[in-house]
C-alpha positions in Angstrom: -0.5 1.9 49.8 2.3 -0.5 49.8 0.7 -2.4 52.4 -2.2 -3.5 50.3 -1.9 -7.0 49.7 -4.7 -7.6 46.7 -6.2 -5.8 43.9 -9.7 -6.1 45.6 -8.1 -4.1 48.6 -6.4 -1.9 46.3 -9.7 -1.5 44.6 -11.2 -0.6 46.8 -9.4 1.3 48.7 -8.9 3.8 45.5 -12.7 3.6 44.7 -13.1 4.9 48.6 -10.3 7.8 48.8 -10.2 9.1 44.8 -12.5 7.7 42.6 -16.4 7.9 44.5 -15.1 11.7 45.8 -14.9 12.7 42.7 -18.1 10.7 41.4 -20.0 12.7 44.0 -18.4 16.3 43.2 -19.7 15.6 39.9 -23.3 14.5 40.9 -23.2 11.7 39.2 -24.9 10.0 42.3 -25.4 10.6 46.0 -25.5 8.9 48.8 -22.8 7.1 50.8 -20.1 4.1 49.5 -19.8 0.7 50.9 -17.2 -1.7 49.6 -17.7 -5.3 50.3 -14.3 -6.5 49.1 -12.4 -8.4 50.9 -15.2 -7.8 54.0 -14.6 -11.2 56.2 -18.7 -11.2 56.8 -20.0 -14.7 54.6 -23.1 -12.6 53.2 -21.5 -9.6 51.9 -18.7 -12.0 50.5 -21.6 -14.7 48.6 -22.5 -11.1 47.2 -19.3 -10.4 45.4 -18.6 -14.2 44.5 -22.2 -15.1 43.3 -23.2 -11.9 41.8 -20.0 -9.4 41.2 -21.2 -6.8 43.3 -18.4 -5.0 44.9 -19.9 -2.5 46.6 -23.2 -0.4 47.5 -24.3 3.3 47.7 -26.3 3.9 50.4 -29.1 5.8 50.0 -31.8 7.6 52.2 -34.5 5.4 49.8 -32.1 2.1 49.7 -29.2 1.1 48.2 -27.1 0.6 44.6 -25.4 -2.4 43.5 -22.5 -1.5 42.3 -19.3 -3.2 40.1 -16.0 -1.8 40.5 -12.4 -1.5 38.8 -9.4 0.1 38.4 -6.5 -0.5 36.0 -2.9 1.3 36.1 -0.9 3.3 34.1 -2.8 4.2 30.9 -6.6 5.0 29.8 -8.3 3.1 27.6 -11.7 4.3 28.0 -13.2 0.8 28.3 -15.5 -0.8 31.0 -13.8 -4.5 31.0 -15.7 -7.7 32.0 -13.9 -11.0 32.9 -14.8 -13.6 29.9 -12.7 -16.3 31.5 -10.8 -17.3 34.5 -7.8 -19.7 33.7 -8.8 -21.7 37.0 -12.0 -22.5 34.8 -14.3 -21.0 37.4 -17.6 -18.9 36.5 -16.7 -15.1 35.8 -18.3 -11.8 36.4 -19.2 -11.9 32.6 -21.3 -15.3 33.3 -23.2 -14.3 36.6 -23.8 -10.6 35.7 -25.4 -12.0 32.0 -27.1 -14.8 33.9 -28.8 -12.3 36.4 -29.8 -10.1 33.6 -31.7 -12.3 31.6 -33.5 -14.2 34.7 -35.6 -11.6 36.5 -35.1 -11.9 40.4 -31.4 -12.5 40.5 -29.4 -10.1 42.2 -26.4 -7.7 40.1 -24.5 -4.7 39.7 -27.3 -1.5 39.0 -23.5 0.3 38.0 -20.3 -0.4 36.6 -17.7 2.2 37.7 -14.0 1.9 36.0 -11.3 4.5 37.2 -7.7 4.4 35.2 -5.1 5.6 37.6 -1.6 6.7 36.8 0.3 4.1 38.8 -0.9 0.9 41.2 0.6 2.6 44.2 -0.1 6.3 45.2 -1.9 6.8 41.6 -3.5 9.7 40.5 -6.4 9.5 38.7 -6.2 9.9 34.5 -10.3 8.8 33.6 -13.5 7.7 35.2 -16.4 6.5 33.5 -19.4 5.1 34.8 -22.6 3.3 33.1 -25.5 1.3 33.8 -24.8 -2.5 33.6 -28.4 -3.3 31.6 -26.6 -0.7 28.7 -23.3 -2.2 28.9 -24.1 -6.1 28.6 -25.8 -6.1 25.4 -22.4 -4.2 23.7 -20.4 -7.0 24.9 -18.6 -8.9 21.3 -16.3 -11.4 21.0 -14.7 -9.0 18.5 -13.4 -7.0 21.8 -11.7 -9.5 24.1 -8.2 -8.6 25.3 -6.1 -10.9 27.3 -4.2 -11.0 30.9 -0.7 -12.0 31.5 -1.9 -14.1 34.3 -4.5 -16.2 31.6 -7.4 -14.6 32.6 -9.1 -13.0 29.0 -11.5 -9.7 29.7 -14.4 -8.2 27.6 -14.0 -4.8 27.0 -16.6 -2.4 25.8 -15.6 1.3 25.1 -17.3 4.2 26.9 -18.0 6.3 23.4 -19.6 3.2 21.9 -22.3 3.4 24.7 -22.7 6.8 24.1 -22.4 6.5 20.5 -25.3 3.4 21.0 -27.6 6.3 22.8 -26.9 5.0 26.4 -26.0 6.9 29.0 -22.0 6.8 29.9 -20.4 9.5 32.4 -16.8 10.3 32.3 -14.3 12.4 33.1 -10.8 13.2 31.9 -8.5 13.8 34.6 
C-alpha cells in the first residue's frame, strides 16, 4: 500500500479490500461497491466535490450514495464530518446539510467510518455505519475536534445515535 499517494486512494482502496467485505458478511447491505475517488471521469468527480459522495452500491433496483472514511491507529467510535477547511473552501459538513434541508439535491444515503490499526497494511479495529438523515441533526458545536493540518471535523459518536433511537451498525474487530 506504500504506493498510494492520497488518503482518497488510500480510502478507498481499504473501503474496497477490508472494510465493504466485511459490511456484506454481516448483511448490513448488498449489492456491489463503486468508489468514485480519485476516478479521472469529470461527472463522477462534480459528485464527490459538490455533494461528498464517495462512492455507490450497486444494486439490482439502483444505486446508494454513499460517504466514506477511515482513520488510523485508534477507535473512537465516531462518524466525523469536516466543519472547516483552512483553504476556506465549502466542506462536506456544508453541502451534505445543504442537500438535506433542500429537497432535490443530491447526498450521501450512508456514512461508513472504518478505524484501522495502521495507515499502511492496517487491520481493521471498528466499523460503524449509519444513515446520513440520523447523523446530521446530532451534529454540535460541543463535539468539534481539530486536524494538525488546520482542517477542524464534527464528530458525532456511534452510541449517541443509538442512544437517540437511530439506527447505527458496528462492529468491534
Amino acid at each position: 500500500m506504500n504506493n498510494i499517494k492520497t488518503e482518497m486512494e488510500l480510502t478507498a482502496k481499504y473501503m474496497t479490500e477490508l472494510v465493504y467485505p466485511q459490511i456484506q458478511k454481516l448483511g448490513w447491505i448488498k449489492g456491489e461497491l463503486y468508489s468514485i475517488e480519485n476516478n479521472p471521469d469529470d461527472t463522477l468527480k462534480m459528485l464527490d466535490t459538490r455533494s461528498a459522495i464517495d462512492g455507490f452500491i450497486l444494486e439490482s433496483n439502483g444505486s446508494i450514495p454513499i460517504s466514506t472514511r477511515c482513520q488510523y491507529g485508534t477507535s473512537y467510535s465516531t462518524f466525523t464530518i469536516r466543519r472547516s477547511l483552512r483553504s476556506g473552501k465549502k466542506t462536506e459538513y456544508d453541502k451534505v446539510s445543504y442537500a438535506i434541508n433542500h429537497p432535490g439535491y443530491t447526498y450521501p444515503h450512508f456514512y461508513i467510518h472504518a478505524y484501522l490499526t495502521s495507515k499502511y497494511n492496517g487491520k481493521l479495529i471498528s466499523m460503524g455505519m449509519a444513515r446520513t438523515k440520523d447523523i446530521y441533526p446530532l451534529i454540535s458545536e460541543d463535539n468539534i475536534n481539530s486536524a494538525p493540518d488546520g482542517n477542524t471535523f464534527y464528530f458525532v459518536r456511534w452510541d449517541a445515535l443509538t442512544a437517540n433511537g437511530k439506527k447505527c451498525r458496528t462492529k468491534i474487530f
